[in-house]
C-alpha positions in Angstrom: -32.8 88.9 -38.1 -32.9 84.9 -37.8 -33.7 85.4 -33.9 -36.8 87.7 -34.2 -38.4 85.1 -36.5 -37.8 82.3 -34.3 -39.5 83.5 -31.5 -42.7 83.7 -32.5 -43.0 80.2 -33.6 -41.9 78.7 -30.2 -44.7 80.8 -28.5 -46.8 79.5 -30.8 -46.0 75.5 -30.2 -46.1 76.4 -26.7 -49.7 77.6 -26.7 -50.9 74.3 -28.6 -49.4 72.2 -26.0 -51.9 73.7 -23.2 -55.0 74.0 -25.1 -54.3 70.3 -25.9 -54.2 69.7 -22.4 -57.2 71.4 -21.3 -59.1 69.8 -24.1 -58.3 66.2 -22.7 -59.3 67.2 -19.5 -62.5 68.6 -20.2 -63.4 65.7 -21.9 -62.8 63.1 -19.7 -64.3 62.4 -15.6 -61.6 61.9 -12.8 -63.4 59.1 -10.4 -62.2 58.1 -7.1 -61.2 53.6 -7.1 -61.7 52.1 -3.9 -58.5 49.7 -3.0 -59.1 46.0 -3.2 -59.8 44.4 0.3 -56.4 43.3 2.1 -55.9 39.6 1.6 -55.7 37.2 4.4 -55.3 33.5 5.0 -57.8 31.5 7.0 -59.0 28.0 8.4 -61.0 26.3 9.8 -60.7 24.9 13.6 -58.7 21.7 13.9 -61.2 19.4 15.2 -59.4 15.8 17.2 -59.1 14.5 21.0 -57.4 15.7 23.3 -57.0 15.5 26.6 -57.7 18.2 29.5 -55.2 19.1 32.0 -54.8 20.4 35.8 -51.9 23.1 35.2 -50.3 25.0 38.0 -47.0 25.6 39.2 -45.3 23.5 42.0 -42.2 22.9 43.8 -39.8 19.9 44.8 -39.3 18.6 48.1 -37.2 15.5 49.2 -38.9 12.6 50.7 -36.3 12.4 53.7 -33.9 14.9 54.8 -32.5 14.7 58.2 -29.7 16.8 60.3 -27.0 14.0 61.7 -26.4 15.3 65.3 -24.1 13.7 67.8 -26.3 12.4 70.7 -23.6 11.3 73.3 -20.6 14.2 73.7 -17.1 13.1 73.2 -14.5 13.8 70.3 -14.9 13.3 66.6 -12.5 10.4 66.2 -13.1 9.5 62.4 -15.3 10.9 59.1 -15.9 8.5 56.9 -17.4 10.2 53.6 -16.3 13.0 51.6 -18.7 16.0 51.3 -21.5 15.1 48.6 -21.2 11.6 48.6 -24.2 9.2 47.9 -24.1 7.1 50.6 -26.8 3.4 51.4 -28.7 3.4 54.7 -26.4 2.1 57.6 -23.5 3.9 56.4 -20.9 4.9 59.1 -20.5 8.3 58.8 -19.4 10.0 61.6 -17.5 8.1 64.9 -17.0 9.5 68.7 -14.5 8.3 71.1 -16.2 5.0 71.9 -13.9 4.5 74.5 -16.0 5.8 77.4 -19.1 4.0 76.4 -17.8 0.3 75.9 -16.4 1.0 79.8 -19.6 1.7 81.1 -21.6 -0.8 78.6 -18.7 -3.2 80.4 -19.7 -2.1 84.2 -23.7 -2.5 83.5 -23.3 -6.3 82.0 -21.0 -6.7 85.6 -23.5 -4.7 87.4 -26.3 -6.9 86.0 -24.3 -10.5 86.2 -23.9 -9.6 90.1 -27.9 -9.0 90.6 -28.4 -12.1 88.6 -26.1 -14.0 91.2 -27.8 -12.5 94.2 -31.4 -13.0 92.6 -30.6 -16.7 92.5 -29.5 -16.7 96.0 -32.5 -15.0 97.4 -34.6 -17.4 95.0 -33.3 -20.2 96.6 -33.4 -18.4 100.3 -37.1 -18.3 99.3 -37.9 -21.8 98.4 -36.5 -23.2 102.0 -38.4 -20.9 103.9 -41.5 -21.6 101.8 -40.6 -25.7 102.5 -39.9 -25.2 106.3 -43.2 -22.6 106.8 -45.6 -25.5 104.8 -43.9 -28.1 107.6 -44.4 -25.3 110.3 -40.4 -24.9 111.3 -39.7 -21.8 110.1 -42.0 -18.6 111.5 -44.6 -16.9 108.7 -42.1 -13.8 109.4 -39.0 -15.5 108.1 -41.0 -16.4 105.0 -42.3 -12.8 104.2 -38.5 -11.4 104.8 -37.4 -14.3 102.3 -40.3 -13.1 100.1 -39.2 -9.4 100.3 -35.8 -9.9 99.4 -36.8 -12.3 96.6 -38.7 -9.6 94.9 -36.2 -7.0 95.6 -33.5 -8.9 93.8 -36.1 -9.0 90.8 -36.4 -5.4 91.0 -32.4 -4.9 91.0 -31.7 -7.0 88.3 -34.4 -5.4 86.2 -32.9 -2.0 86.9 -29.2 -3.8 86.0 -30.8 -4.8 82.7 -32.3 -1.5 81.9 -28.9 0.0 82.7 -26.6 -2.7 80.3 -29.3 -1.4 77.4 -28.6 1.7 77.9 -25.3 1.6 78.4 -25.4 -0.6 75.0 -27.3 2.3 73.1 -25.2 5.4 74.0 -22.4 3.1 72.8 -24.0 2.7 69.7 -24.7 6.2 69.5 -21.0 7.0 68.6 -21.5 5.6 65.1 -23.4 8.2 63.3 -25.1 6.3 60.4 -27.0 7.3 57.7 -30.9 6.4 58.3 -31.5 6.0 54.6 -30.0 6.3 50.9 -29.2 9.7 50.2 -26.6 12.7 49.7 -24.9 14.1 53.1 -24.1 17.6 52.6 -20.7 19.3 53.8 -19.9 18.3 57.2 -20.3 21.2 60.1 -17.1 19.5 62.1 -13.8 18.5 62.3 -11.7 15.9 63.7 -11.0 16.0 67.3 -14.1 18.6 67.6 -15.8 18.1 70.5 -19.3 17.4 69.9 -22.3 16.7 72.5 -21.3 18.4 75.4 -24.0 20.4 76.3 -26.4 19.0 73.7 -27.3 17.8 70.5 -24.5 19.0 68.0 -25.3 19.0 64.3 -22.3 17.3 61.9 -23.7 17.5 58.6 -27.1 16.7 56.7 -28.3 14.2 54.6 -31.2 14.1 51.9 -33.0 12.1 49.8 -33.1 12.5 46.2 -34.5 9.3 44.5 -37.6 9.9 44.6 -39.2 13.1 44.8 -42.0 14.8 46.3 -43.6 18.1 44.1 -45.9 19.7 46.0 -48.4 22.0 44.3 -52.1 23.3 44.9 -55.2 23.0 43.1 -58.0 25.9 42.8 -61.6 25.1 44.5 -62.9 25.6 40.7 -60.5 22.6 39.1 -61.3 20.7 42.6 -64.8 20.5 42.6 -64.7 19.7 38.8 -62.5 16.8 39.5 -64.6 15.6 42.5 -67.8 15.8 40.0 -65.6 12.9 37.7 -64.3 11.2 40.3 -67.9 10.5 41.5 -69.1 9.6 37.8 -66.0 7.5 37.4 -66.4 5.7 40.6 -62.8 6.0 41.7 -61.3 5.2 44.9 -58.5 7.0 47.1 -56.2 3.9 45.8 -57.2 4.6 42.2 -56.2 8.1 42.9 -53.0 7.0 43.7 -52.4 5.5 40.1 -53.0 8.9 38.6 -50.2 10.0 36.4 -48.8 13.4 36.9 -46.2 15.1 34.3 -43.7 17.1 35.2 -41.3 20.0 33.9 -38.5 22.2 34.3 -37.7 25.7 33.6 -35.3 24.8 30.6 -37.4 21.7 29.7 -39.6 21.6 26.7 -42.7 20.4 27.6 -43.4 17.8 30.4 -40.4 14.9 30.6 -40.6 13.7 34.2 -43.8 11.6 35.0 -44.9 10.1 38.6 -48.2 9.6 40.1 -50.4 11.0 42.9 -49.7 10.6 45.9 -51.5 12.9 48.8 -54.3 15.0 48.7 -54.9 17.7 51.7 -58.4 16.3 52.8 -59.7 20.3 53.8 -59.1 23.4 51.2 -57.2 26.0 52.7 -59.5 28.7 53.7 -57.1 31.9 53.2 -56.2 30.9 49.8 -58.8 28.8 48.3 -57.0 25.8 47.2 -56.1 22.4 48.1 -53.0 21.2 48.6 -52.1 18.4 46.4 -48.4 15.7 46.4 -47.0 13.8 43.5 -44.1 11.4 44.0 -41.8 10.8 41.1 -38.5 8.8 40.5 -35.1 10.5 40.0 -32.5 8.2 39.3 -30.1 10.6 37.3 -30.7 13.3 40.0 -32.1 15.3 37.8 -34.9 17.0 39.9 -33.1 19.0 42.9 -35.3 19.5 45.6 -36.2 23.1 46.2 -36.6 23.6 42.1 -39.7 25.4 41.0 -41.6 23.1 38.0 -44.5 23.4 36.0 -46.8 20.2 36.8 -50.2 18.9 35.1 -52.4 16.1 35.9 -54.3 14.9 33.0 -58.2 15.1 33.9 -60.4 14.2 31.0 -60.2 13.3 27.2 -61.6 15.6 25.2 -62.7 14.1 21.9 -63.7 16.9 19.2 -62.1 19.5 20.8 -61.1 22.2 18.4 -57.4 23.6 17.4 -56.2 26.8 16.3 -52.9 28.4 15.6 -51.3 29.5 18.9 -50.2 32.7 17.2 -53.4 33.6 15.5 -54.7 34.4 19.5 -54.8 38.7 20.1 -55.5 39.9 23.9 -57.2 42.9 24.9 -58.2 44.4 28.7 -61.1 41.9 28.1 -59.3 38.7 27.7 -58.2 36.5 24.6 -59.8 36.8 21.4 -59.8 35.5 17.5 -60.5 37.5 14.6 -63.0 35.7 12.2 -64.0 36.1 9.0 -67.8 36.1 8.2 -69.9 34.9 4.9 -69.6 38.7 3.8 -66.0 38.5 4.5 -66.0 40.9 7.1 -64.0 40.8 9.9 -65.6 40.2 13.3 -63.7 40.1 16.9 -64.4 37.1 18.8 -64.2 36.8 22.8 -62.4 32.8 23.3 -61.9 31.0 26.6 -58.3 29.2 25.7 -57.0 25.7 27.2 -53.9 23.5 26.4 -51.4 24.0 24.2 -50.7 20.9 22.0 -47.7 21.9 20.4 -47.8 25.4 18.4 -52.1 24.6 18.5 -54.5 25.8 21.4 -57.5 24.3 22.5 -60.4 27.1 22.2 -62.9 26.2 24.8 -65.4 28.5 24.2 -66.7 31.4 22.0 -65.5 29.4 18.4 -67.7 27.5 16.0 -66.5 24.4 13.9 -67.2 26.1 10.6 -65.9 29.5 11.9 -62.6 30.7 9.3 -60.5 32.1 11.9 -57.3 34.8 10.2 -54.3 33.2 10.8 -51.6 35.3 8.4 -52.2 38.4 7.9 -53.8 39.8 11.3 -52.0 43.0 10.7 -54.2 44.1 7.7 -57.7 42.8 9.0 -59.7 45.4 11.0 -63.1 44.2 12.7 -66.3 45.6 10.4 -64.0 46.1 7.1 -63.8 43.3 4.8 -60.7 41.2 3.5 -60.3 38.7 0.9 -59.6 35.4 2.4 -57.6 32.7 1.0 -58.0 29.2 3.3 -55.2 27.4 4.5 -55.9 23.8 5.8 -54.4 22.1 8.4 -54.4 18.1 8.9 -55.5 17.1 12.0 -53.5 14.1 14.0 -52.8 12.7 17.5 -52.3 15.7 19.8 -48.5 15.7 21.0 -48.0 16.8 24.7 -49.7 20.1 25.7 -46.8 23.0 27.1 
């Protein structure tokens, strides 16, 4: 009996809860609230000088690099370095049997002290017939034989000469030297190989490391520009020569290694468009190996308000590099920039950006060109630009 009157009441509780329900939402509107814009942080460019570079990408070439060969053929009696060495200019490197070529040096000094004998016989032969022709003894055909064989001992002991130089420079060809400072590589023979015989036989090869050429090329654009300062400057090709150029390597950070100018290709190359441009720089340590690929830039102009953003606030599209600004509504706009240097985690913008211009910097995810955001400014001190990357 308890159960049956229970049942009733919880039916009846259950029926308040939904018309209370419906009553609250009859009464009240259900309205749709718009998000709040997304916040991002801007700034301002960075306005302070800096200075314009020439950028491209060279390579390194030795000044000097020569292959030793033997000249004169004989048999490699002695090697005097060890593979790799650094060795001075007039360094012995290599000898051949000298033997053979101090003999013959030895028979061209007789060979010429014999036609100097016989030339100072015939000289004297010459002067008596020359006295008894003036005094009429001696017939005009004696003097012109006298003559004759004066002139031909001349000619013998000139020949004697050229011979005992000769003979003197194949016997200094059997010391291979090194013609300037520099690293010989591994050597291409062994004692007691013969070398020479029928030919020029290389030994080994030595190159220049201190200093360095890097050879790089300039586009007719950046050339013509520099030409147009070069003019308003009033430089001269020596001037050109005291042009700093900075150099660096894959791993390096930066440019470290700095030289000058040092040869310009006076015509542009037609097939590619550029001109061919040299630096020379110092390498003590041996850090720069020729044949290494290096980033180079030549400094060209400083650049006194030029303006500074955030490398990483920069987006790329199919139409180039661009900025995302915020307008006085605080919408969003895309802007097309022409980039230059790097100075170091700021880029120069060129073009397309405005000093008062608040470009996004944090928070590029979340800001869509033609909605609005709520910006918050970040601001960045400006100071002496560090070396551009």
């Amino acid at each position: 009996m308890a159960s049956h009157r229970l049942i009733p009441r919880v039916r009846s509780a259950g029926a308040a809860v939904l018309l209370a329900a419906f009553c609250l939402a009859g009464c009240g509107e259900n309205k749709y609230v718009a998000p709040p814009p997304p916040s991002v942080t801007v700034m301002t460019p960075v306005k302070q000088a800096v200075t314009r570079y020439l950028e491209a990408t060279g390579s390194l070439a030795s000044i000097n690099s020569v292959n030793l060969v033997a000249r004169v053929s004989g048999f490699i009696q002695q090697i005097n370095y060890r593979d790799g060495d650094q060795v001075k200019a007039g360094t012995t490197l290599f000898v051949i049997e000298p033997e053979p070529y101090r003999l013959k040096l030895e028979q061209a000094q007789a060979a010429q002290a014999s036609a100097e004998a016989s030339l100072r016989q015939l000289e004297a032969e010459f002067k008596r017939q020359t006295d008894l022709a003036s005094r009429q003894i001696a017939s005009q055909a004696n003097l012109d034989t006298a003559t004759a064989n004066r002139d031909a001992g001349r000619a013998k002991l000139d020949q004697a000469k050229g011979d005992t130089d000769q003979a003197q420079i194949n016997l200094g060809y059997t010391q291979v030297k090194a013609p300037f400072d520099g690293i010989v590589s591994a050597r291409l023979v062994s004692l007691g190989d013969l070398v020479g015989a029928s030919g020029p036989t290389q030994l080994a090869t030595i190159v220049q490391t201190d200093p360095v050429y890097v050879n790089f090329n300039l586009a007719e654009r950046d050339v013509l520009r520099v030409r147009q300062e070069i003019r308003e400057r009033g430089l001269t090709p020596a001037d050109l020569k005291r042009v700093p150029i900075e150099v660096g390597l894959q791993s390096d950070s930066g440019y470290p290694h700095r030289g000058t100018l040092d040869y310009a290709a006076p015509t542009i190359n037609a097939s590619t468009g550029t001109l061919a441009v040299r630096g020379i720089l110092d390498n003590p340590n041996r850090v720069l190996l020729p044949g290494y690929f290096v980033r180079v830039r030549v400094p060209e102009a400083e650049q006194n308000d030029a303006l500074l953003i955030p490398d990483a606030a920069l987006g790329s599209d199919q139409g180039g590099r661009y900025l995302l600004v915020v307008n006085k509504d605080n919408v969003v706009e895309q802007r097309k920039v022409e980039i230059g240097a790097v100075v170091n985690d700021m880029r120069v913008i060129e073009k397309g950006l405005n000093p008062d211009d608040r470009v996004i910097v944090a928070g590029l995810l979340r800001a869509i060109p033609g909605q609005k955001v709520d910006p918050h400014t970040r601001s960045v001190a400006a100071g002496a630009p560090a070396a551009a990357k």
